[in-house]
N, C-alpha and C positions, 0 to 999 in steps of 0.2 A: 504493500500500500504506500503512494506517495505520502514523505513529512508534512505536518500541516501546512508549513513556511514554504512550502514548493521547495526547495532547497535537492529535494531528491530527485523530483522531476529534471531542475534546471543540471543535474550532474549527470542522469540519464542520457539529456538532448545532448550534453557537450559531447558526452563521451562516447556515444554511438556516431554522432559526425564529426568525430575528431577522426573515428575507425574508420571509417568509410575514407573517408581523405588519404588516410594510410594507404590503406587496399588497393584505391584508383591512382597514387601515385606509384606503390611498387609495381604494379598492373602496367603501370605506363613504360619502367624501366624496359619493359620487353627483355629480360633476362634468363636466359636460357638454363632452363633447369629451374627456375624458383614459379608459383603458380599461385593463386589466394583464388579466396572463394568469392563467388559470386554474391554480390550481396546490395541491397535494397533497403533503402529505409523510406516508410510510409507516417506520415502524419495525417490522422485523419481526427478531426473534434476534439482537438486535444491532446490524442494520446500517441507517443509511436513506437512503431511496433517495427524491429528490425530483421529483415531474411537474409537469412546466409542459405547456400548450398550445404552440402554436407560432404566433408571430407568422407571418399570412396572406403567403404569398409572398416569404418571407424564405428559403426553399430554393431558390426560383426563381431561378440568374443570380447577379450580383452588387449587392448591398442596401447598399453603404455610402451611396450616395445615401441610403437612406431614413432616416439620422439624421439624427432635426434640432434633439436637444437633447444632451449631453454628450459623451463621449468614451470611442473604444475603443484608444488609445496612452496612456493612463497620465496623461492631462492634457495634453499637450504643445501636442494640437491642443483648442481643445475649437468644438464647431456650439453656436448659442444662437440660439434664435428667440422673436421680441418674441410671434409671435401662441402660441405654447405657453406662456411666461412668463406670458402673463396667466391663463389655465389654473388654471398652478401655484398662481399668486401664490391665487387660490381655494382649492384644494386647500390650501395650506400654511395658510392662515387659520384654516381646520376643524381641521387639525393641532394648531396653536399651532409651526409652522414659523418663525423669523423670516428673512427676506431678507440674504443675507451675500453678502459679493465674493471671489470667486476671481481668479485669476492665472492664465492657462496658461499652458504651454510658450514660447508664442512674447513673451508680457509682456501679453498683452492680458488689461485687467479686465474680468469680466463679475459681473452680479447673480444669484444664484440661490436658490433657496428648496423646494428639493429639496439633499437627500444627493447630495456631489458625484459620488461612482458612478453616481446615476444616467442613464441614459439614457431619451431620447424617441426610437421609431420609428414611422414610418409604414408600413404592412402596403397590402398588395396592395388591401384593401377600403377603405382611404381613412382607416382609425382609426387615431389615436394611444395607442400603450403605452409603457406605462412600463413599466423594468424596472432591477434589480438596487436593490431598497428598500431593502435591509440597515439600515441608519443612520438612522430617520428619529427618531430622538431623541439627546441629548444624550451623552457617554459621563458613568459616575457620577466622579465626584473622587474617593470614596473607594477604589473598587477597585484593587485591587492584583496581576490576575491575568494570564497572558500572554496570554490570548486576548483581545482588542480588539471582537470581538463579543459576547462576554459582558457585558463591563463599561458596557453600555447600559442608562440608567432606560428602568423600564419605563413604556408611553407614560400608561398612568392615573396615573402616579405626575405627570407632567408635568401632562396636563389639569385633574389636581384642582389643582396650584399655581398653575395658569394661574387657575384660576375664580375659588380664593379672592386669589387676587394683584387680580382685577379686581373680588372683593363689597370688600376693602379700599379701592381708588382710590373706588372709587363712596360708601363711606361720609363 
């Protein structure tokens, strides 16, 4: 049930078109070998209601085997694979992602270049998705609001500083 203060709502909306933003930007990299689900978000009277596709054979049995890049405990444990990483490290390039070191749960450091929510699995049909993009930009400095999904530049906002950060070096 939505907080009375909308508060839950308004962290709903950010956070499901924050993912969506993810999704259709890694979607755009065209990076061979990485794939995200199809996914849809519907605002109708108020409420919305978001569709994803379904990772192929993720119903079937049990799929924790088939992660092979983050984590579904909160970080404690985290999977990292070198041949997905390279992938990424793609992907994050076209982004303007940069490569940062996480800690999990257990001390071990890993390199990663994707939003540490996210995850890689492997589906029944042999494709790797990605999933839960929420983050894939910086949060802003100056916002001041409770919702932590909210308070992300928006990605053009990054890309053009990135461009002109790079016509400057070049000059």
């Amino acid at each position: 049930p939505p907080l009375e203060d909308g508060l839950g709502d308004q962290a709903t909306f950010a956070s499901s078109k924050q993912d969506l933003i993810g999704v259709t930007h890694y979607s755009l990299t065209e990076t061979e070998g990485l794939h995200t689900l199809a996914t849809a978000i519907v605002d109708y009277r108020g409420s919305r209601v978001v569709a994803q596709s379904i990772i192929p054979g993720i119903l079937q049995g049990e799929q924790l085997h088939s992660l092979i890049h983050g984590s579904v405990d909160n970080g404690n444990k985290f999977v990292w694979s070198e041949e997905l990483h390279a992938k990424l490290q793609s992907a994050a390039r076209k982004l303007f992602i940069k490569e940062h070191p996480i800690i999990d749960g257990a001390g071990e450091r890993h390199q990663v270049c994707v939003p540490v929510e996210c995850k890689g699995i492997i589906g029944s049909d042999n494709r790797t998705y990605l999933l839960d993009l929420v983050r894939i930009t910086p949060h802003d400095p100056e916002y001041r609001g409770d919702q932590p999904d909210a308070g992300l530049l928006r990605w053009e906002l990054v890309r053009d500083f990135c461009a002109r950060k790079e016509l400057l070096l070049l000059a």
